[in-house]
N, C-alpha and C positions, 0 to 999 in steps of 0.2 A: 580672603573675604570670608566670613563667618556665613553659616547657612541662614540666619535669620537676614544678613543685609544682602545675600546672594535672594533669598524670600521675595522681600520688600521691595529691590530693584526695578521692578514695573511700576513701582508706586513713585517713584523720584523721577523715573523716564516719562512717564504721565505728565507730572508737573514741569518738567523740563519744557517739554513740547508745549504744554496750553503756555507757558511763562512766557518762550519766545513768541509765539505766535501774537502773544496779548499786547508784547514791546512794539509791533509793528514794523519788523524791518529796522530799530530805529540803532544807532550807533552807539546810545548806553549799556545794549544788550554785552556785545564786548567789552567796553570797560569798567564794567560793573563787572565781568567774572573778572578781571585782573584784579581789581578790590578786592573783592571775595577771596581768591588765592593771597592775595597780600595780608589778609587776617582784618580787613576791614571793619568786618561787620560784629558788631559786640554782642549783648545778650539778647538771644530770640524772645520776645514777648507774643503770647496769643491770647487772645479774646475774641468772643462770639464775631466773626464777620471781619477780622482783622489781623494780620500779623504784623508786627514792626518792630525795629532794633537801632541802636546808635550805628551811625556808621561814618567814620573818620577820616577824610581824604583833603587832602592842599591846609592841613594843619587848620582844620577848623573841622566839627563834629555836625554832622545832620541827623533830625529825625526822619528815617524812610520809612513807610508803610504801603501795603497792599491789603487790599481791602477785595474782601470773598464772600456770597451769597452763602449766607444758613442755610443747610437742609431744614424743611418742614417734620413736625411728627409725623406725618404718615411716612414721609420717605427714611426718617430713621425705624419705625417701626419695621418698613419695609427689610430695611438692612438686619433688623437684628432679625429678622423671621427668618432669614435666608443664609445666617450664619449660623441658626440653631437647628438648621438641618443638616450641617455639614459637623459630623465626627469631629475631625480635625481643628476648624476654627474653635469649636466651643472648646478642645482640650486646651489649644492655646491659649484663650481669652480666659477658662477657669486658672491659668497658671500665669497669669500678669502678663501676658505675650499676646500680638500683635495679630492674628491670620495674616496668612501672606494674602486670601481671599479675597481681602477689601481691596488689595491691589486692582482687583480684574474685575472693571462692573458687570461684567458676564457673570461673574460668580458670584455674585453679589447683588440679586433683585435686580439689576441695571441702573442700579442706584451709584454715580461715580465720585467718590469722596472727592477727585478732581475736577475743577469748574470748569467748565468750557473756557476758550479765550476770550469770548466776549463780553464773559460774567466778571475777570479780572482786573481790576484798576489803579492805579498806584497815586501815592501821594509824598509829599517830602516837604521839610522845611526851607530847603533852597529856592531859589527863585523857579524851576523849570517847575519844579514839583508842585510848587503852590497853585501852578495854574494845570494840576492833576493829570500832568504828563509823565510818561517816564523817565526816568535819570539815571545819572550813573550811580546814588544812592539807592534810590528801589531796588534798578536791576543788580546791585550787589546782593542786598538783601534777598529776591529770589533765587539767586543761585544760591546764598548761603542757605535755602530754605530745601532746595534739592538735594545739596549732600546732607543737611539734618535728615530726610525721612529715610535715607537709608538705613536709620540705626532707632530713629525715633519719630513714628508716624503720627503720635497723640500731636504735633504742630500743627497738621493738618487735619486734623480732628476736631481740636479746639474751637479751629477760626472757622469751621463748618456747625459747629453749633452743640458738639456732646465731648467731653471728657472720654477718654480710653477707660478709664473705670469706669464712668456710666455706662456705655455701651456693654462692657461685661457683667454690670448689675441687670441689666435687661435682658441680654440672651440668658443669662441662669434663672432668672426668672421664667423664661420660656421653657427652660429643659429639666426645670427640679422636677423630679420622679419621675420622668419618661425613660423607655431605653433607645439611647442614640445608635445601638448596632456596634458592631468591631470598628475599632481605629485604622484607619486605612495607613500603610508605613507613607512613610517619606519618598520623594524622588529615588532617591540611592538607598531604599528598601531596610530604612529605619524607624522603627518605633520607641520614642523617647518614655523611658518611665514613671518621668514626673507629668506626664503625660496621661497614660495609661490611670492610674494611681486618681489626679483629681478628674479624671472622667467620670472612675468609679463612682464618684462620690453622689452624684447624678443620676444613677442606674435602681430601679426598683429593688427592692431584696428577694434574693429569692431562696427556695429550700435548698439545704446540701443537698448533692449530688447523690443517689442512690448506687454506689459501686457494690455491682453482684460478685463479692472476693470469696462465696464460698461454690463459683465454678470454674470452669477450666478455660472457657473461653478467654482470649485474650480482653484486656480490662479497654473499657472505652473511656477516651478523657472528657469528661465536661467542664463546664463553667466551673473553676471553686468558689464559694460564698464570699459575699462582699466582705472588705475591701478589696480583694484578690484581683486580679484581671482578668480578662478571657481568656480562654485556651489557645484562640487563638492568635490572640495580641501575644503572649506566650510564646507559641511560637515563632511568632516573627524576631521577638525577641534572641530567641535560640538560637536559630539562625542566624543573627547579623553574631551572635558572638562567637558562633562556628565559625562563623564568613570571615572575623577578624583573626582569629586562630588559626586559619590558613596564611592567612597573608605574611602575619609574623613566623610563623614556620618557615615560608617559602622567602622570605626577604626582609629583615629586620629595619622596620622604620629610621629615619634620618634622626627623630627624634621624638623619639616615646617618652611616655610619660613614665617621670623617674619616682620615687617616694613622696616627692616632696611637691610634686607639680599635682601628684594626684590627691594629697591631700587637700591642694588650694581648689581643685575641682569640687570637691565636696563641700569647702569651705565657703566657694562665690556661688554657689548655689539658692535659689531662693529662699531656702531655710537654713543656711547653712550659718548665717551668724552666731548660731548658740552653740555651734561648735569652737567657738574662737578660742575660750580658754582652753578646751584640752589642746590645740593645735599649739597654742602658744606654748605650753606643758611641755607638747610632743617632742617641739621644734628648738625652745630657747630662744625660737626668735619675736620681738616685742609685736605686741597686739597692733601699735602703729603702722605696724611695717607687715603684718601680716596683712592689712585692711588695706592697705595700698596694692599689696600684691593680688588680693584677690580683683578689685578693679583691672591692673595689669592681668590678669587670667583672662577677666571676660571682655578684655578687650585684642587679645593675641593667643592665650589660648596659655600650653607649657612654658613656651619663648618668652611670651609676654611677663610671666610672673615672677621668670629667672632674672631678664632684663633690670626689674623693678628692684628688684634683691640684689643687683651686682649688674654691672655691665659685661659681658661676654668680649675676653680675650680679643684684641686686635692687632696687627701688627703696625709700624711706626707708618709704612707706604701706606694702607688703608685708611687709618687717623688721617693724614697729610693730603688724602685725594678726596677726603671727603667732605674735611674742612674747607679747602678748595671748592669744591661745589657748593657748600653752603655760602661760602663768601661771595661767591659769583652770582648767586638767587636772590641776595640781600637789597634790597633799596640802600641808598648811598647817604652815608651819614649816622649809618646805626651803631650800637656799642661791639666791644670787642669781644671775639670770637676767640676762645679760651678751649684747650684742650689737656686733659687731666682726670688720670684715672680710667682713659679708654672712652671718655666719653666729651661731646662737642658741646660747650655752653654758650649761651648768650647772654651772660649776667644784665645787660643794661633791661631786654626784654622779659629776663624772666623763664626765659626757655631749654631746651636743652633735649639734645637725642643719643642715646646708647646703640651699640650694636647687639643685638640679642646672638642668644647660640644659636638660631636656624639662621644666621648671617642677613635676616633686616636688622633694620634703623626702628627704633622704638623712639616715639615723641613722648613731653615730659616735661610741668610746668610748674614753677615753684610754687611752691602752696603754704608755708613759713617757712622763717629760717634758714636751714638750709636742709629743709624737707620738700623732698620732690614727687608730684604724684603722675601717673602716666596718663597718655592722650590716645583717644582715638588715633590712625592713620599710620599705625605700621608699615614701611615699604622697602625695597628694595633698593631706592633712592635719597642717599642720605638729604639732597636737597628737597625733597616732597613730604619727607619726614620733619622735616624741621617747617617746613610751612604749615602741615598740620599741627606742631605744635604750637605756633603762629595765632594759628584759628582760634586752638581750644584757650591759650592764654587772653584771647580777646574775649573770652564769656563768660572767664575763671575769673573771680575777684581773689588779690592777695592776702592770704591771714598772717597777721601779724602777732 
């Protein structure tokens, strides 16, 4: 699990809770997550006050919806006030990123991006649903809307009334020319420096630092001049890369990042597209294939990129137990499960999962051809991997 969906995780258990609670007890709640695991639910649509998505079950397609009360301006005002005082949230939201903040309406004016369950109601083109009950289309839909905000909270953002860019056009609005103070690190005593970096950008200018270099006293560190970061965000930086130069000294990771893994790191980076050509220079390997791997990076991380570039080594028992699982997850009746090249295919569906080198299951959905791009839901489970690519292939349209 990535720090930004281990982040978020409050924000998906939120909606989990008000979702059930809103169903009433009622028995769609359960068969609606079996849809949802079975790749039910197609592409999420939101709009002010509403989410909804096709959702496919007994060989006929429903419209499901749930329908959500707009925050007011005052209370989004309130929100962005309260995220422009927090260091942190505004580094995230100046860098296209999410505060984990809005998760916790504590931290957040009290303002809860999550609607109470009272405020939630569902609707569907089936019979139960027209008469604005729940179904086992809706509640598919919400639960496909709980594993979305684990990775993408603007769903819930939308259907409450502001865009995740607006919301970051408004805190920067709040915070141009002020100074926000030192960036407070991370839980596990990180400060990210794309972080650091567009914070500054937000900070008053001030004069270089007056170093007295013609005494003897030992030199004092200040602020250096914009763009620069704090001395002490600096520090903290130093330290985690002490902190990591121990670890590798005393225990060398299962699986560090090799040449090639840390170039894709720099590459899926938010600026890192204009680096494409020299990587592809670097590499030899095609820009198509570099841009799929960077998605695989940011979705697995070094594993995930190698995955995307080759399937990682398996042996024939591995292949054979895992196909086996996969067959056994299948609904009855689907196309033929093919194995080749190290990796498990589902030609009729379009899907398909590799073994990465940290030994998961990387999902993976054809996108032309016989061009494959990766999925969300990496796991240790070759049959949970392949549902997740399941999912993603139900909201991925074919190019042909």
């Amino acid at each position: 699990m990535t720090g930004t969906t281990r982040a978020l995780a409050p924000l998906a258990g939120a909606w989990k809770q008000a979702f059930h609670l809103a169903t009433g007890g009622s028995g769609s709640y359960g068969k609606g997550l079996n849809l949802a695991r079975n790749g039910a639910v197609a592409q999420i649509h939101t709009q002010p006050g509403r989410i909804n998505a096709s959702v496919a079950a007994k060989k006929a397609t429903h419209q499901a919806m749930i329908h959500l009360p707009e925050l007011t301006a005052a209370q989004w005002d309130t929100l962005a006030a309260r995220l422009a005082d927090d260091p942190q949230a505004v580094a995230d939201l100046v860098a296209n990123r999410i505060p984990a903040t809005i998760a916790d309406s504590g931290h957040a004016g009290g303002i809860s991006i999550v609607p109470p369950a009272d405020r939630i109601t569902f609707s569907c083109s089936c019979p139960t649903g027209r008469a604005h009950h729940v179904c086992d289309h809706s509640a598919a839909l919400g639960h496909a809307v709980a594993e979305r905000l684990t990775t993408t909270p603007s769903t819930l953002l939308g259907a409450r009334g502001m865009t995740a860019r607006a919301l970051a056009a408004h805190v920067r609005d709040l915070v141009d020319g002020t100074d926000l103070g030192p960036l407070p690190a991370d839980t596990n005593g990180t400060v990210r420096a794309a972080q650091l970096y567009s914070l500054a950008t937000h900070r008053p200018p001030q004069a270089p630092p007056d170093l007295a270099l013609d005494t003897i006293s030992p030199l004092t560190y200040n602020d250096p001049p914009l763009p620069g970061p704090r001395a002490q965000d600096m520090a903290r930086m130093t330290a985690d890369a002490a902190a990591r130069a121990r670890t590798l000294l005393a225990d060398t990771p299962a699986a560090p990042h090799d040449e090639l893994a840390d170039l894709l790191r720099i590459v899926a980076s938010p600026d890192g597209a204009e680096h494409l050509a020299a990587a592809r220079h670097a590499t030899g390997i095609p820009e198509a294939t570099l841009r799929a791997m960077m998605i695989g990076y940011r979705y697995g991380g070094p594993a995930g990129a190698h995955a995307t570039l080759a399937a990682a080594p398996a042996t024939t028992d591995v292949l054979q137990q895992a196909r086996e699982s996969v067959h056994a997850s299948r609904a009855a009746g689907l196309g033929t499960i093919t194995t080749e090249r190290n990796a498990i295919t589902d030609t009729t569906a379009g899907v398909q999962i590799r073994p990465g080198p940290d030994g998961r299951w990387y999902p993976f959905t054809l996108w032309r051809a016989d061009e494959w791009r990766p999925a969300p839901g990496a796991c240790d489970d070759p049959a949970e991997a392949f549902r997740a690519a399941r999912r993603a292939r139900a909201v991925r349209p074919l190019r042909r």
